[in-house]
C-alpha positions in Angstrom: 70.2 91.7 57.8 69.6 88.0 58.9 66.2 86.9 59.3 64.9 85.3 62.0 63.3 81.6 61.3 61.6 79.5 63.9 61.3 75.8 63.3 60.9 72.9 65.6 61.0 69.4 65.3 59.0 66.4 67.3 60.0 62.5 67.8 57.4 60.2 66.8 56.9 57.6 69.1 57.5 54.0 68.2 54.1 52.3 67.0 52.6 55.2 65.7 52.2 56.2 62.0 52.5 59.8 61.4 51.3 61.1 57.6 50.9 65.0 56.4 48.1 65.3 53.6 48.6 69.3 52.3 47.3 70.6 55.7 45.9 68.0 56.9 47.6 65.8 59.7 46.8 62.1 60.1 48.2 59.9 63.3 47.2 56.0 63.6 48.2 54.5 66.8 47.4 51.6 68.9 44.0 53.1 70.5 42.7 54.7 66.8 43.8 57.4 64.4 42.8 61.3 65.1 42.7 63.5 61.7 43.1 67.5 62.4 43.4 70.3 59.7 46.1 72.7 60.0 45.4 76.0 58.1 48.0 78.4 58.7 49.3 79.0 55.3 52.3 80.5 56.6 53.3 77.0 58.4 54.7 74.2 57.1 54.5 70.8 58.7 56.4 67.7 57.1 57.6 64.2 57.9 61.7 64.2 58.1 62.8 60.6 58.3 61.3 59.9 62.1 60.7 63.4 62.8 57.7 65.6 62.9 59.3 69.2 61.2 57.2 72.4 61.7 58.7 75.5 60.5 57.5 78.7 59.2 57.5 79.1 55.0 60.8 80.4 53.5 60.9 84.0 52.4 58.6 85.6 54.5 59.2 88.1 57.1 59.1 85.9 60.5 56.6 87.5 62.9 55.6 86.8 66.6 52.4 85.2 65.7 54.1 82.8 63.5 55.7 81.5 66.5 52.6 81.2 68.6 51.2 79.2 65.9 54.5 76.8 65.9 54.3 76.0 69.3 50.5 75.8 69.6 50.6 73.3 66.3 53.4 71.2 68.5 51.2 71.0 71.3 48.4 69.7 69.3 50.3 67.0 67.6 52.0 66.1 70.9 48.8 66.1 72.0 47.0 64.0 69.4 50.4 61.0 70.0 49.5 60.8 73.5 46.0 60.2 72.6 46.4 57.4 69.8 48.5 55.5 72.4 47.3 56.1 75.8 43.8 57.9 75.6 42.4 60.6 77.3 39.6 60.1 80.7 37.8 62.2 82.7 36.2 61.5 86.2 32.8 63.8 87.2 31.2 63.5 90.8 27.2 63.5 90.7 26.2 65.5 93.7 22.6 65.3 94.5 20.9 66.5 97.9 17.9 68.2 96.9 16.3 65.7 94.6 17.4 62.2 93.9 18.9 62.1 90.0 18.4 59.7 87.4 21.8 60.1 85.3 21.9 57.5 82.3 23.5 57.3 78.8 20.7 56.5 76.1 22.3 55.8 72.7 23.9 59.1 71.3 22.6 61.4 73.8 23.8 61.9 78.0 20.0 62.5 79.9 19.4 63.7 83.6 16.4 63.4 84.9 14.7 64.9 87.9 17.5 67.4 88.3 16.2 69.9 91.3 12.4 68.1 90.9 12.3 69.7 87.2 9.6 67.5 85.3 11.3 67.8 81.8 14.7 65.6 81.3 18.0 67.8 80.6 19.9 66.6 77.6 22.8 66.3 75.8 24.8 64.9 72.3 27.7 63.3 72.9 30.6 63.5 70.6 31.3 60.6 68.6 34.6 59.8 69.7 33.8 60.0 73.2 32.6 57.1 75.2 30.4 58.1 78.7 29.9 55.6 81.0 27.8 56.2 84.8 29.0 53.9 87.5 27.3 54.9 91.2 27.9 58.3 91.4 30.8 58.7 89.3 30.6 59.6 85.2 33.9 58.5 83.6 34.1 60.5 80.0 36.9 58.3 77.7 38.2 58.8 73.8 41.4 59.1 72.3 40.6 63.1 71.5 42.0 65.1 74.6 39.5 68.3 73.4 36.7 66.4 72.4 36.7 64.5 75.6 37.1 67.7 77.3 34.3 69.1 76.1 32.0 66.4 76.8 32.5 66.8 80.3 32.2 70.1 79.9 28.8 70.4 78.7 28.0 67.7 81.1 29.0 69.9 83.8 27.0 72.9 82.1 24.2 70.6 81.6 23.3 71.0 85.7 24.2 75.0 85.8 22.2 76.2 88.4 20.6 80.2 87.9 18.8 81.9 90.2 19.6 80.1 93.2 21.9 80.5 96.1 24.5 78.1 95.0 26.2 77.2 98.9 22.5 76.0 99.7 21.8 74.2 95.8 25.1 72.2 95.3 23.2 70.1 93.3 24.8 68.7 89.9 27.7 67.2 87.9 31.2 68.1 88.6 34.5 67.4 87.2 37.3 66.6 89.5 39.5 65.0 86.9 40.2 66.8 83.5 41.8 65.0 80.7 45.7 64.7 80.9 45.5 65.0 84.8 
């Protein structure tokens, strides 16, 4: 009986350098470099001339989830070459009609202040990577990571949750109406 092996292979775009450390996958581009840690022991992911390989480890029985872990490992690096060479943005609308807010960026840290009349500032760490900038009542969330910038505006958005309140009356907060990749 012939076992069945999944492999696939990616093209690495011109102007990026691509390099596999054990498990760990390095890209350097125009915009940065992005480092990520693979740990499937079951995958193996090499450099082939100008080709990203990613194929499951010889003499083992080849299972379902082996597969899912190709592909989602290919989306990843795909993933991490559009972000070396373009970047990754998202937009968020600041909706205030209760209470004027004071949204700023203060060093490390994304602060909103007088949200619903509160008295105590809601806060925030942003990610390293990421780069948050407030311009009128727009917050544009930039970096070359596609899920750390997704996250940022994701807690950003959390960040003005509204509990206990009738939410078609108290439409107050930060919303995203661009995700990253869109």
């Amino acid at each position: 009986m012939e076992k069945k092996t999944h492999s696939t292979t990616i093209q690495i775009p011109s102007g990026i350098n691509f390099e596999v450390d054990k498990n760990t996958v390095i890209i350097k581009g125009s915009k940065g470099e992005l480092k990520r840690s693979f740990l499937n022991p079951r995958i193996i992911i090499s450099k082939v001339n100008n080709l990203v390989s990613i194929k499951c480890e010889e003499n083992i029985k080849f299972s379902q989830s082996d597969k899912m872990y190709i592909n989602t490992y290919r989306a990843h690096i795909i993933n991490m070459f559009n972000g070396v060479s373009n970047g990754y943005s998202a937009k968020l609308k600041i909706c205030a009609g209760h209470f004027p807010m004071n949204v700023s960026v203060d060093g490390t840290n994304f602060v909103i202040k007088n949200f619903l009349g509160e008295k105590v500032p809601r806060k925030i760490s942003i990610l390293n990577s990421v780069k948050v900038q407030v311009q009128g009542d727009e917050i544009l969330v930039n970096g070359i990571d596609k899920e750390a910038v997704g996250q940022t505006a994701a807690k950003i958005e959390q960040l003005t949750r509204i509990t206990n309140k009738d939410r078609r009356i108290f439409q107050d907060g930060c919303y995203i109406i661009q995700k990253p990749g869109d």
